[in-house]
Rosetta silent file (secondary structure, phi, psi, omega in degrees, C-alpha in Angstrom):
SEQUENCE: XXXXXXXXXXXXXXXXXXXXXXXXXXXXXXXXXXXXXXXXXXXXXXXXXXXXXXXXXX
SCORE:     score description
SCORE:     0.000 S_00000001
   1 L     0.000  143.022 -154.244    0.000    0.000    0.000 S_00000001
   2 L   -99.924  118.242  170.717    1.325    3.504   -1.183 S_00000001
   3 L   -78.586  136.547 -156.817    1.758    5.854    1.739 S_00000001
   4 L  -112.397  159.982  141.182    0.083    9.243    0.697 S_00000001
   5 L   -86.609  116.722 -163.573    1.489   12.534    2.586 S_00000001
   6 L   -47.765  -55.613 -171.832   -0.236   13.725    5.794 S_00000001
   7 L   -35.176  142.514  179.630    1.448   16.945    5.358 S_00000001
   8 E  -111.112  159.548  172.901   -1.043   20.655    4.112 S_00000001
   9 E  -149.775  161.706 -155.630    0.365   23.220    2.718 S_00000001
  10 E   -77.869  158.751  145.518   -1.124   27.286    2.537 S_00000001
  11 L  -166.991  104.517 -138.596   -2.335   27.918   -1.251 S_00000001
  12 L    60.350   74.059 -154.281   -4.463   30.820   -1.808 S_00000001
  13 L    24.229   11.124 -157.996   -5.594   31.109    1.732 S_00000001
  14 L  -121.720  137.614  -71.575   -6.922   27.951    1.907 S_00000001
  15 E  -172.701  121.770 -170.592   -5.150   24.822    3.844 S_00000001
  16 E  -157.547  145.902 -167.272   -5.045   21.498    1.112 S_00000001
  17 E  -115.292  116.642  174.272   -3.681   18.427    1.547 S_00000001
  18 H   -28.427  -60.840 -167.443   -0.516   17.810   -0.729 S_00000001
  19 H   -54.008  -47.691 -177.003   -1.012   14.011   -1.004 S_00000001
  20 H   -50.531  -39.152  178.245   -4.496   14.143   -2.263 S_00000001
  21 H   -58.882  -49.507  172.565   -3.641   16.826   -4.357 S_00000001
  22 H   -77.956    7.355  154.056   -0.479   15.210   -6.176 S_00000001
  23 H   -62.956  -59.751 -153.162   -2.622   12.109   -6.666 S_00000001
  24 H   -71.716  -13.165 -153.010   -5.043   13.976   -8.702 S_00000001
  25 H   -86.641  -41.662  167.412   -2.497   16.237  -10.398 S_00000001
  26 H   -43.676  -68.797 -143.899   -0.345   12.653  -11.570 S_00000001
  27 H   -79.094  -12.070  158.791   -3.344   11.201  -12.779 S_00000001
  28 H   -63.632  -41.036 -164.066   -4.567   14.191  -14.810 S_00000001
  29 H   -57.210  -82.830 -138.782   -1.416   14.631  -16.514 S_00000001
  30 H   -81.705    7.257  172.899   -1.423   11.243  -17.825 S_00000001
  31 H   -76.551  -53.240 -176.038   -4.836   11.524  -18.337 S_00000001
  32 H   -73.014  -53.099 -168.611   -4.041   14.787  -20.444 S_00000001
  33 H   -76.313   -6.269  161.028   -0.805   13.443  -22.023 S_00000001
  34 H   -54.376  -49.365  168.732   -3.191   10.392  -23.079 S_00000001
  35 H   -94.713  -21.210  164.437   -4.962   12.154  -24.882 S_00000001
  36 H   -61.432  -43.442  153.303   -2.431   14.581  -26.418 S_00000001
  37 H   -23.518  -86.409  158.824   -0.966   11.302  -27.467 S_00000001
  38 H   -48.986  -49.591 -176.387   -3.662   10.543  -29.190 S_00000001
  39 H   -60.773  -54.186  163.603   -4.539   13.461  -31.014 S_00000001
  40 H    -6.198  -82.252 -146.542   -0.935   13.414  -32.140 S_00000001
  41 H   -55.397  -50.013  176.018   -1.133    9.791  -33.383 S_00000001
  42 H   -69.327  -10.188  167.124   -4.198   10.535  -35.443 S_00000001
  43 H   -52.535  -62.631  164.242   -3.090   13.429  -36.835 S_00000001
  44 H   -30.139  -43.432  173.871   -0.032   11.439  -37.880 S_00000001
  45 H   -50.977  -69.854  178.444   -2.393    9.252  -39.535 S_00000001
  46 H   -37.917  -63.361 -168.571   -4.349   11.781  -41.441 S_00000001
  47 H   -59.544  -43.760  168.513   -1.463   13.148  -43.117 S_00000001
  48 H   -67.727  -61.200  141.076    0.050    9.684  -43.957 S_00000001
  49 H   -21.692  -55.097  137.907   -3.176    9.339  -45.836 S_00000001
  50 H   -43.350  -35.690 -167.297   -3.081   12.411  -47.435 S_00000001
  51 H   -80.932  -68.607 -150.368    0.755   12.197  -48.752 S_00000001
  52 H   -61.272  -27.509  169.362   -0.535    8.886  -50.392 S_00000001
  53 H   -65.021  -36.756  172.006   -3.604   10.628  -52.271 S_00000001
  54 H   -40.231  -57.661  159.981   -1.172   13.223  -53.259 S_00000001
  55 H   -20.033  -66.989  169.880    0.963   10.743  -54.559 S_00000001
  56 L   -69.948    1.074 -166.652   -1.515    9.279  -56.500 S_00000001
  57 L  -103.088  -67.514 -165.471   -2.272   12.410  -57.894 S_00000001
  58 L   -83.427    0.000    0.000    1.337   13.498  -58.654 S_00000001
């Protein structure tokens, strides 16, 4: 089992507890770079479809 930290810290006047916080803040990112990921990949895609109509074209 993953020990979270007990410690708060001040942040905008308000008292928040680090561990909880850097849980959600991990699991966003890779939530967010998941999907950045993705968009990437399909982009990649798109285009590699495109160069080949071109192709055919050319």
């Amino acid at each position: 089992m993953r020990r979270r930290a007990s410690a708060s810290a001040v942040g905008n006047g308000r008292k928040v507890s680090i561990g909880y916080n850097l849980t959600f803040l991990r699991s966003r990112r890779s939530t967010m770079e998941a999907e950045r990921l993705n968009a990437i990949e399909s982009l990649l895609a798109d285009l590699r479809r495109r160069a080949g109509e071109l192709r055919g074209y050319l």
